[in-house]
N, C-alpha and C positions, 0 to 999 in steps of 0.2 A: 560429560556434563551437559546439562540441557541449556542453550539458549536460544535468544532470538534474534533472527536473521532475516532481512529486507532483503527481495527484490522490487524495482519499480522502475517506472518509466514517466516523465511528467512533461510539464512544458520549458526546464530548467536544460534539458537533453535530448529533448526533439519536438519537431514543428509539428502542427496536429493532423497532418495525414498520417503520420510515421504511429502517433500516441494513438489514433482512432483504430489501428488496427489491432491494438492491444488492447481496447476496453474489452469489460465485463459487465454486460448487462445480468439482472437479477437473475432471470436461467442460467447462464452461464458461469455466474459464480455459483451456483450453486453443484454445478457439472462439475463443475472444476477443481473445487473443495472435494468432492464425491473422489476423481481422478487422485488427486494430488494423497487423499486421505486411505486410498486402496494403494497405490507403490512405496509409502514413505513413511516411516518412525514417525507422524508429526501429531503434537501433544496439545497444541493449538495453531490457530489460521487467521488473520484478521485480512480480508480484501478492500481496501480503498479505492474504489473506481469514483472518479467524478469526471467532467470535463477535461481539468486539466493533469491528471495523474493517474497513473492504475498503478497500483503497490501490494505487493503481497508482505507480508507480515509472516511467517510461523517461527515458531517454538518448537523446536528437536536436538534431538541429540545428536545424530547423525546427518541426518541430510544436509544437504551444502546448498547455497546460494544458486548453483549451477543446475542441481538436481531442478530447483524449480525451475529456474528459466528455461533451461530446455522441455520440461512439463507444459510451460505455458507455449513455446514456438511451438511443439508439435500441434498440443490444442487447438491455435490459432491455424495450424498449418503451413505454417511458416518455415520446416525445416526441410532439407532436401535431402534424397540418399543419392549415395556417392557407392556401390558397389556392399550395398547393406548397410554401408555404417550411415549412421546419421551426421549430419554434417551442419551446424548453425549456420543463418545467413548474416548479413551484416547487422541485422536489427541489433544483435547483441550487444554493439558500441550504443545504444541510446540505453542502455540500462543502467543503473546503479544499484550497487549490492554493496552489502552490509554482512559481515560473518559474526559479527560479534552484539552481541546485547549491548553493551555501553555506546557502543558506535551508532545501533539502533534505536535505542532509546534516545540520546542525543536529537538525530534526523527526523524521529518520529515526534518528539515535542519541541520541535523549529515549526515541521508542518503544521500541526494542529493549533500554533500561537498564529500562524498566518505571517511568520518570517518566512517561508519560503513557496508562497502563494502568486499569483500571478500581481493579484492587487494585494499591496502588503498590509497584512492586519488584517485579510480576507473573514467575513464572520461567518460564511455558510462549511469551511470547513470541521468545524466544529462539532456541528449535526450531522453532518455526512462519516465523521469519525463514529459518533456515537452509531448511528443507526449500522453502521460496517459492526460497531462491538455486539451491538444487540444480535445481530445476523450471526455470530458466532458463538452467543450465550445460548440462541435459540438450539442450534447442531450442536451445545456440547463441548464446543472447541474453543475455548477463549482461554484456554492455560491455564498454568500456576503464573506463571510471569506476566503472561500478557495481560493477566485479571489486575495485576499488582500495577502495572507499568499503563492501565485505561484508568483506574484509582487516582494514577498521580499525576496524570493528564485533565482529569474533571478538577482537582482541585486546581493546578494549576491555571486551567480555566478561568476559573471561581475569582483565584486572585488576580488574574489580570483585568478581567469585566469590576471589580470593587476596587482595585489599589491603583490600580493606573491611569492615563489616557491614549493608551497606544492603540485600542481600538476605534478613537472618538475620531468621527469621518468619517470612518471606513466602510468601503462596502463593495460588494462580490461584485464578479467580471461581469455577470450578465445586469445587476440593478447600472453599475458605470455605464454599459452599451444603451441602456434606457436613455442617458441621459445626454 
C-alpha cells in the first residue's frame, strides 16, 4: 500500500552546524530527487529546505524512511565504509522519521501552521512549503497523496489567515533578527 513517509532534520533535533550540513540548495535538490528517483519505487517527493529544516516528504510503497536517509548521508557524504558495508555516523540521532501517512500528515501540518517553527506562527513557512510543491509539480512528482494532503494544507492555511489570530504578531526568524 502506498504512503507517505518523512525524513527530516530541523532546529527541534539539531543546532545549525549539525542541520547546515544537510541543506539542499536548488541543484542539489534537484540531484537528489534525480538520485533518490533512479534507486526507489517513489510515486512523489516533496523537499523542504529552509534555514531551519530539510525534510524529505515521499510517497511509496516500499521504500522505508531508512532507504532515504542513508540516500541522503551518502549524498552529503556522510557515511563511512567499514570493510564494504556501509556504515551510518551519528547524524542519524538528529533525524526524525515518520513511516506512516497519518503520522506524516499530522507533522507535516504542525509545520506549515508554524506550530513547530522556530518563531511560532512563523508566516515564511507557508511559501517555502508551496514553492517545495510547485518544485515537485514541475518534475512530475507530487503524488496522488501528497497532491491531496498540499490541497488540505492551502485550505488549512486559508482558514487560519480568515478565522483566527494565531498568526497576528507573528513574524519569521530573520524579520525578529531585524528587530
Amino acid at each position: 500500500m502506498t504512503s507517505v513517509k518523512l525524513i527530516g532534520i530541523s532546529h527541534e533535533t539539531a543546532n545549525l552546524s549539525i542541520r547546515s550540513i544537510f541543506h539542499l540548495n536548488q541543484n542539489e535538490k534537484e540531484e537528489f530527487i534525480n538520485v533518490v528517483r533512479e534507486k526507489f519505487d517513489i510515486k512523489g517527493i516533496l523537499l523542504l529546505a529552509t534555514c531551519n529544516r530539510t525534510e524529505i516528504y515521499i510517497e511509496s510503497v516500499h521504500t522505508t524512511t531508512n532507504d532515504i536517509l542513508n540516500c541522503l548521508l551518502e549524498f552529503k557524504n556522510v557515511l563511512r565504509s567499514t570493510e564494504n558495508v556501509l556504515r551510518n555516523t551519528d547524524y542519524v540521532q538528529y533525524f526524525t522519521q515518520k513511516e506512516t501517512t497519518k503520522s506524516t500528515m499530522k507533522y507535516l501540518l504542525e509545520v506549515v501552521s508554524g506550530l513547530r517553527s522556530l518563531v511560532i506562527g512563523d508566516m515564511q513557512i507557508i511559501s517555502q512549503f508551496k514553492q517545495s510543491f510547485l518544485f515537485s509539480q514541475e518534475l512530475g512528482l507530487q503524488g496522488k497523496i501528497l497532491e491531496r494532503i498540499a490541497q488540505t494544507i492551502f485550505k488549512m492555511h486559508k482558514r487560519i489567515q480568515n478565522e483566527t489570530d494565531f498568526r497576528k504578531g507573528s513574524a519569521s526568524t530573520s524579520y525578529l533578527a531585524l528587530l
